[in-house]
C-alpha positions in Angstrom: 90.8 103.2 129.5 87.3 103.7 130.5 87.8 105.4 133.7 90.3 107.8 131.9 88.5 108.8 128.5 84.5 109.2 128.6 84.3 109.5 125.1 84.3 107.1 121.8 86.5 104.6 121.2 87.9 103.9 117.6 89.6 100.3 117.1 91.6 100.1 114.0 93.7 97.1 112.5 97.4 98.9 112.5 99.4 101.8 112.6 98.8 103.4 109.5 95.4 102.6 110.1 95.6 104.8 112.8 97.5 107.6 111.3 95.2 108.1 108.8 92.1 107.6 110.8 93.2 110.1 113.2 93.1 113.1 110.4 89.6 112.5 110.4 88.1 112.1 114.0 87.7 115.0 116.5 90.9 113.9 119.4 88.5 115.6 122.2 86.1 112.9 122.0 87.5 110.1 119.9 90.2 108.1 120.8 91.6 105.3 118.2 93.2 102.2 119.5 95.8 100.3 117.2 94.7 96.3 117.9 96.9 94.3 116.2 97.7 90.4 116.9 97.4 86.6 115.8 95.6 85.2 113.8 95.0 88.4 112.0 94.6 91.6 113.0 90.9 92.1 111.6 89.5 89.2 112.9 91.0 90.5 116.5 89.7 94.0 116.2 86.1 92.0 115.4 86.6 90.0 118.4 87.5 92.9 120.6 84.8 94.5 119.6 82.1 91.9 120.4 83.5 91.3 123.6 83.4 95.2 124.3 79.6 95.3 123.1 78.8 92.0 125.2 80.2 93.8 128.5 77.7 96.7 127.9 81.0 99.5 127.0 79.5 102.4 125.8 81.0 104.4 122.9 82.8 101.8 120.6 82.7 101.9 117.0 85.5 99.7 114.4 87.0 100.0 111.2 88.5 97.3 109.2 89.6 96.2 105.9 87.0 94.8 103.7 90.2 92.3 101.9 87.7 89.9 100.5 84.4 90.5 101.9 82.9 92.5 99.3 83.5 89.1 97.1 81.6 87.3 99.7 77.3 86.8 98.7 76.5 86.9 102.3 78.6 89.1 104.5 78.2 88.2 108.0 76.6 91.1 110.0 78.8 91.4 112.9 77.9 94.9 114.2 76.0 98.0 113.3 79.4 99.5 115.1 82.0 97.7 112.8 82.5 99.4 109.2 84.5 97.8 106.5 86.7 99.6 104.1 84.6 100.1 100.5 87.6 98.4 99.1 90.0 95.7 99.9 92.2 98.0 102.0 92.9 101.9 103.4 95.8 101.5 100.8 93.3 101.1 97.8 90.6 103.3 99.3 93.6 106.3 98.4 94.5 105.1 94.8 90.5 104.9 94.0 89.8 108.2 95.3 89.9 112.1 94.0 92.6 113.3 96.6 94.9 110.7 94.8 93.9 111.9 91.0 95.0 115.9 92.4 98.3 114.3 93.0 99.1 113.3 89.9 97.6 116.5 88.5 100.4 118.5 91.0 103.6 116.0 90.8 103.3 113.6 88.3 104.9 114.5 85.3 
């Protein structure tokens, strides 16, 4: 993918991770990649990730679901490039924030 895409490299736990993510980054020099597997799809994107860095590949940065962490006293510190949702999930990220509330406001009767 490398050879192909000079730019930054996103890695993101699922689909509608992706979908989501991809609203927000600039497609001419971001690229997200879905990795998704067993045991779970977090700890894989981690793993990925630390492998990447370990080979010296430039331009990677992750995003994955907090779940539990934030319940955690002390968080491991994988990565200065891997960010953790604020909440458990993308899912509650939505319902916690303003975009969400304006919803409501427009449909909810």
């Amino acid at each position: 993918m490398r050879s192909t895409f000079k730019c930054t490299f996103l890695l993101v736990e699922g689909h509608t991770d992706r979908i989501f993510y991809n609203w927000l980054i600039d497609k001419s020099v971001c690229q997200s990649v879905i990795i998704a597997g067993k045991p779970s799809n977090k700890q894989l994107v981690i793993d990925v990730l630390q492998k990447l860095e370990n080979s010296d590949f430039p331009g990677v940065v992750a995003i994955v679901d907090a779940d539990f962490d934030h319940l955690i006293d002390d968080l491991p510190s994988y990565s200065s490039n891997l960010l953790r949702t604020d909440t458990h999930d993308l899912e509650t990220m939505l319902l916690n924030s303003l975009a969400f509330n304006k919803v409501l406001d427009e449909f909810g009767s």
